[in-house]
C-alpha positions in Angstrom: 74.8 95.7 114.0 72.3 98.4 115.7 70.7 101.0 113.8 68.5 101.7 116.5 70.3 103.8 119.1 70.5 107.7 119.0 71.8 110.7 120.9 71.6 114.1 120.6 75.1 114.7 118.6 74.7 115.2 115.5 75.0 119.2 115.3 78.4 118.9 117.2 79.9 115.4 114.6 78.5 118.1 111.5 80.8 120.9 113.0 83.8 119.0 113.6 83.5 117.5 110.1 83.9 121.0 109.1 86.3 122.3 111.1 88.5 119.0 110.2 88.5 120.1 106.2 89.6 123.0 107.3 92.4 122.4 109.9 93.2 118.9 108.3 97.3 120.3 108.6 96.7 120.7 112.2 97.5 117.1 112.8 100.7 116.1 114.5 101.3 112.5 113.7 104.4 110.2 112.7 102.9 108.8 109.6 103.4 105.8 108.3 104.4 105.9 104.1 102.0 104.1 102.1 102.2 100.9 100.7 104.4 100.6 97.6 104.8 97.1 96.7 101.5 95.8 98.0 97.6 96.3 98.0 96.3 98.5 101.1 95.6 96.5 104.2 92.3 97.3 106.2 90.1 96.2 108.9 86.4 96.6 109.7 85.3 98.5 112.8 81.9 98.2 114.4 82.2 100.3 117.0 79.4 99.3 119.4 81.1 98.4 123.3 82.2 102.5 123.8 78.9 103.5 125.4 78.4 102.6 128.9 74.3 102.1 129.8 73.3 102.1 126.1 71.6 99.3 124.9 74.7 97.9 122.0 77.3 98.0 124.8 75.2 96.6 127.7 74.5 93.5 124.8 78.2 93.3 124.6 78.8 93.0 127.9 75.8 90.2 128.5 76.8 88.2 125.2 80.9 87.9 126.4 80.4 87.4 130.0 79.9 84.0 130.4 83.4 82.8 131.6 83.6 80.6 128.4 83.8 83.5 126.1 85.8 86.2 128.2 89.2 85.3 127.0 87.5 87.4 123.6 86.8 90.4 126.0 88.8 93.5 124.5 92.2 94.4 126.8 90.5 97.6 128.6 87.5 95.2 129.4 86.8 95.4 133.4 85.8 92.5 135.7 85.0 92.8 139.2 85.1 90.3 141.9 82.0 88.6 141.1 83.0 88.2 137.7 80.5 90.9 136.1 81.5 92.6 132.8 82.0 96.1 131.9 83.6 97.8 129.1 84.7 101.5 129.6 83.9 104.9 127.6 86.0 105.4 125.3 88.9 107.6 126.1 91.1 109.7 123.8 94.0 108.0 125.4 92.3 104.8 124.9 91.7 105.8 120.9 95.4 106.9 120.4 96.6 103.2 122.4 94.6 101.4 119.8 96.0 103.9 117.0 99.4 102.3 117.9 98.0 98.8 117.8 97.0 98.9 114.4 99.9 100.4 113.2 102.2 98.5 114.7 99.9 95.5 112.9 100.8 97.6 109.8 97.4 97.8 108.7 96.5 100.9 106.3 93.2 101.8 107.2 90.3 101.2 109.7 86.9 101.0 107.7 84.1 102.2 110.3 80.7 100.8 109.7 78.5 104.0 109.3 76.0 105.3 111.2 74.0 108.5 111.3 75.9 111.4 112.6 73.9 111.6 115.9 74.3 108.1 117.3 76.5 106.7 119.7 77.7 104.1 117.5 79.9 106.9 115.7 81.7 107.7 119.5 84.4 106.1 117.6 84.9 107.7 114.9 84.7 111.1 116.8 87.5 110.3 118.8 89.3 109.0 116.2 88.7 112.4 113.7 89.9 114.2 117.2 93.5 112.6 117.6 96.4 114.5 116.3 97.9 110.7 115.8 94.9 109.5 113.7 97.5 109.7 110.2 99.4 106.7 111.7 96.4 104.7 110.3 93.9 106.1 107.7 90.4 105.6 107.5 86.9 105.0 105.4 83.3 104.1 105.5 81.7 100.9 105.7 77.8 101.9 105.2 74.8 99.4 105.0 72.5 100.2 102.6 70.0 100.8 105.0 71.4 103.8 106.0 71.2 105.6 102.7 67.2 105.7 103.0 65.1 106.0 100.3 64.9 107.2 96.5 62.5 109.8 98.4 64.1 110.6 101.0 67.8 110.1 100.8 69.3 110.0 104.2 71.9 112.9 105.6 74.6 110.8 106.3 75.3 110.3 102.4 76.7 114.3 102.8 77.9 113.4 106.0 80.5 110.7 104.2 81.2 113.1 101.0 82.5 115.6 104.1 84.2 112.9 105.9 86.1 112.1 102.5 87.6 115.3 102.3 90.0 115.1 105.7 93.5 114.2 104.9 93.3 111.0 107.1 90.7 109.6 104.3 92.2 106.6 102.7 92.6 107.2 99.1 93.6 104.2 96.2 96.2 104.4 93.9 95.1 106.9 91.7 93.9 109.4 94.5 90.2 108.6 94.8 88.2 108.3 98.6 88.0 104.4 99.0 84.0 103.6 100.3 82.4 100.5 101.0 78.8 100.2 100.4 77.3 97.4 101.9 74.4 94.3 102.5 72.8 94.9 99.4 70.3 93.0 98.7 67.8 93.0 95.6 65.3 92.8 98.1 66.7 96.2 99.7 66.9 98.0 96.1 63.5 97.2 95.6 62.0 98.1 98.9 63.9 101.1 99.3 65.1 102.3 96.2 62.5 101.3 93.3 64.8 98.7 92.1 68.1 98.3 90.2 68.1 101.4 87.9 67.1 103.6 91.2 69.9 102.1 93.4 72.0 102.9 90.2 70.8 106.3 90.2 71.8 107.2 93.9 75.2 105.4 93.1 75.9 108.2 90.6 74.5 111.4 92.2 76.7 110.3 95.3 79.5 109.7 93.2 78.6 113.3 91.4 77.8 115.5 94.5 81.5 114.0 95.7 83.3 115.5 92.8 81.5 118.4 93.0 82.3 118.8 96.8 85.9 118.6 95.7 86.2 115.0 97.6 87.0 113.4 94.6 86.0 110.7 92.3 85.1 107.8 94.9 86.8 104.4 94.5 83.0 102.6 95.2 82.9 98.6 96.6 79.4 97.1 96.4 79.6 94.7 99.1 76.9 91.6 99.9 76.7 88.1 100.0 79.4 86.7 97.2 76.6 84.9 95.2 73.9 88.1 95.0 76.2 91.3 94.8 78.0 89.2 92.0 74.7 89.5 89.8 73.7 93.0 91.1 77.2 94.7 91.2 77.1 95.1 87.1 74.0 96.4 87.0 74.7 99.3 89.9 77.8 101.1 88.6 80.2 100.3 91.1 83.8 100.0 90.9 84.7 96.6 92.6 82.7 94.3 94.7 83.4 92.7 97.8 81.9 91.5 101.2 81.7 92.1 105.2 81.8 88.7 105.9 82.2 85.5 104.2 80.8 82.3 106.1 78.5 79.6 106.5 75.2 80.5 108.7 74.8 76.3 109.2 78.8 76.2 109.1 80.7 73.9 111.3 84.4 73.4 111.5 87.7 74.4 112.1 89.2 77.6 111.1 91.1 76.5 108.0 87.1 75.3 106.9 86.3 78.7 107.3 89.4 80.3 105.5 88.2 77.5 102.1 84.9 78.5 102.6 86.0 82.3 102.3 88.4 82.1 99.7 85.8 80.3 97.3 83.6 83.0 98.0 86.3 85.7 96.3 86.0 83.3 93.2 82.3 83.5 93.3 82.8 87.5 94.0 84.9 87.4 90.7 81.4 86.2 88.4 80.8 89.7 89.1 84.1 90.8 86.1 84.4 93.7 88.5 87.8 94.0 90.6 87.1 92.0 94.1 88.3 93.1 97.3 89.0 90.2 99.2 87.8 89.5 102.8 89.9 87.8 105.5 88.2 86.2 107.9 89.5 86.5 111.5 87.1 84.1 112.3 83.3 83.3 112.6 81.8 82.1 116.1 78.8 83.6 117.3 77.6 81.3 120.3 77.8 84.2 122.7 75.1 86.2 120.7 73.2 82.4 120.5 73.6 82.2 124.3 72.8 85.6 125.2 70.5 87.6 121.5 71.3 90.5 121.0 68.5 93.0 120.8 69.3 94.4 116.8 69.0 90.1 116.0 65.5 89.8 116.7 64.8 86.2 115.3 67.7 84.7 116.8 65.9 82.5 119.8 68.1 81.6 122.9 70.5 78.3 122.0 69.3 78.2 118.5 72.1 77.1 115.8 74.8 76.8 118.9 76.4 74.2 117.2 77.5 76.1 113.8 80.5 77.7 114.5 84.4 77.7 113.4 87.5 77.2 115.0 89.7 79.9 116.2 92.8 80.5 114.1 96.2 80.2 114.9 98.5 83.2 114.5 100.4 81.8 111.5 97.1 80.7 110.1 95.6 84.1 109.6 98.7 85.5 108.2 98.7 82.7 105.6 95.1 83.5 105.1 96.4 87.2 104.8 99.0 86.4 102.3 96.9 84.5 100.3 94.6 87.6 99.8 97.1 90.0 98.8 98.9 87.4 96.3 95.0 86.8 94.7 94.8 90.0 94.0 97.8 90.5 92.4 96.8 87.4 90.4 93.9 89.3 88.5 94.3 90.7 85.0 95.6 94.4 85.4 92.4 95.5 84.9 90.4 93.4 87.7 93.2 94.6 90.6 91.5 95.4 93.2 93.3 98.4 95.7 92.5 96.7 98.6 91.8 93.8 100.8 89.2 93.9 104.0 89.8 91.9 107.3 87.0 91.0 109.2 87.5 92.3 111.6 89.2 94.6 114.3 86.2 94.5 117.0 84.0 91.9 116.2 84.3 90.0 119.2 81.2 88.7 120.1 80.5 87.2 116.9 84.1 85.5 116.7 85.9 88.1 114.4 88.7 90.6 116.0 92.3 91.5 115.8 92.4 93.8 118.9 94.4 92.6 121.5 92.0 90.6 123.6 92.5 89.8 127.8 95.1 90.4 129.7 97.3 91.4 126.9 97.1 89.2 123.7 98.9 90.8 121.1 99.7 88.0 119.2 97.4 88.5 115.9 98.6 92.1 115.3 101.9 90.2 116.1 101.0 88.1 112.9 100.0 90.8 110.6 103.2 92.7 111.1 105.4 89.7 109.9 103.1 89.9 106.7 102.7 93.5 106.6 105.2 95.6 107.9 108.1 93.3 108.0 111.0 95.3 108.8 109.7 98.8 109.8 110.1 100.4 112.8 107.4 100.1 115.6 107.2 100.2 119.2 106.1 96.8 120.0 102.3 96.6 121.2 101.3 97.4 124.7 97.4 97.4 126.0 98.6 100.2 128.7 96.4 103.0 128.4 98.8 106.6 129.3 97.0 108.5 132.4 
């Protein structure tokens, strides 16, 4: 992820954010019922291959075109006749085609990984907040703990998310509450930024307070990190459930049904935590083109480095299972450890191996997958990567 790239938008995200509590009943959209008989469905967007000539995109682009790793390019991907890559700005067409894609996947919600309102990185969310067919598929906030800053100086975006919360699209649990993911915490992170435990604690609560006072509601908060560390923290930080971006093996090698043992261990060793766990499903895990080719945001990642730890690709059928599985454990908890929710890694991931959006020319067969898991027998038009003109 990049933290590092700005643009001057920030005023107009802040005014739309506004306008969007307001006008929320403005939106036109089919929209989907919720989930009934099953825990909510979601998938992890990190939004950075939108921004033509920015320095996340133009990463993208170097890191997938090698022609071993293009069959993971994104459908809208371009390639000319010398076999450069480019990925396109993001389109409101574009936004509403992938819209259908996940809905037709039956997936509940997108959860974007947050950034300050005036970066590029949140081009996707704008576009998103903008479509009158955004109810088709809900949405909520993925935010590293970076981005909170400090017990000093606590960043804007934390306001920025207790608006967000408000518009109708908002994914709420069971009992109504704004579902939001905080994430990569670290005790090194609560120290450094936050004078520990009992300080991180402390923001936890005034966010959670300034969100009931903002009429948001009560929010339904994930501490997420690596299984083994955010299962000693999460107690101590006044959370709700814990969970995780990712689950994996750095110095992992394998095929993918390795990788779907080693992530499914890691929601037992998220359950140490005696918190409700919201299970991550792992798409995969294969980052050779960011080996090949760093990416800027990974500085101490050297050129070929660890090339050799990666996991096979799944199978349809296999990440279904894996899919299954997830939504069957958490029905398996005690009543009072039943988590709303389970996370895929992810829908855009591509570069580091994780993605269920249809991929070159038109590969639609994971969002093919989830809808025999998740909306088996509803009505869908069947998915298409043709962008309308």
């Amino acid at each position: 992820m990049d933290t590092s790239v700005m643009a001057p938008t920030r005023r107009n995200l802040l005014l739309h954010i506004a306008g969007w509590a307001l006008t929320a009943s403005d939106a036109v959209a089919a929209v989907r019922p919720e989930p009934s008989d099953r825990p909510l469905a979601g998938a992890i967007r990190w939004d950075a291959w939108y921004m033509p000539g920015s320095e996340p995109t133009a990463a993208v682009e170097r890191s997938l075109s090698p022609p071993q790793y293009q069959s993971r390019l994104p459908f809208f991907a371009r390639r000319d006749a010398e076999d450069h890559v480019s990925l396109p700005a993001l389109s409101p067409k574009l936004m509403d085609l992938e819209i259908e894609q996940a809905a037709y996947a039956g997936l509940d919600f997108w959860a974007f990984v947050g950034y300050p309102a005036d970066s590029p990185m949140t081009v996707a969310l704008r576009q998103y907040l903008a479509s009158s067919m955004r109810l088709q598929i809900r949405f909520c906030m993925f935010t590293q703990i970076e981005t909170w800053g400090t017990s000093r100086a606590p960043a804007p975006l934390i306001d920025e998310h207790i608006a967000l919360m408000k518009d109708e699209a908002y994914i709420r649990v069971a009992d109504g509450r704004p579902l939001y993911f905080l994430g990569f915490i670290t005790a090194a992170k609560a120290n450094e930024k936050w004078g520990g435990t009992s300080g991180l604690r402390a923001a936890i609560e005034r966010f959670r307070a300034c969100a009931v006072a903002a009429n948001a509601g009560n929010p339904y908060i994930v501490l997420a990190g690596s299984p083994k560390e955010i299962a000693g923290l999460a107690p101590m930080l006044g959370g709700d459930a814990v969970g995780a971006y990712v689950i994996s093996d750095v110095r992992g090698i394998g095929d993918y049904p390795e990788l779907v043992r080693i992530a499914e261990a890691g929601w037992q060793t998220l359950a140490d935590a005696d918190m409700p766990v919201v299970p991550t499903v792992m798409t995969g895990w294969d980052r050779r083109p960011r080996v090949e080719h760093p990416v800027p945001w990974e500085r101490q990642q050297r050129p070929g480095s660890g090339i050799e730890y990666y996991f096979g690709a799944p199978r349809p059928e296999e990440l279904s299972a894996h899919l299954r599985r997830a939504l069957a454990w958490i029905q398996s908890q005690p009543a009072d450890r039943r988590a709303p929710a389970t996370l895929i890694y992810a829908w855009n991931e591509n570069d580091e191996g994780g993605w269920l959006v249809p991929t070159v020319p038109c590969d639609t067969r994971r969002l093919e997958a989830l809808h025999a898991t998740l909306a088996r027998g509803q009505q869908g038009q069947q998915p298409n990567c043709t962008v309308a003109p």
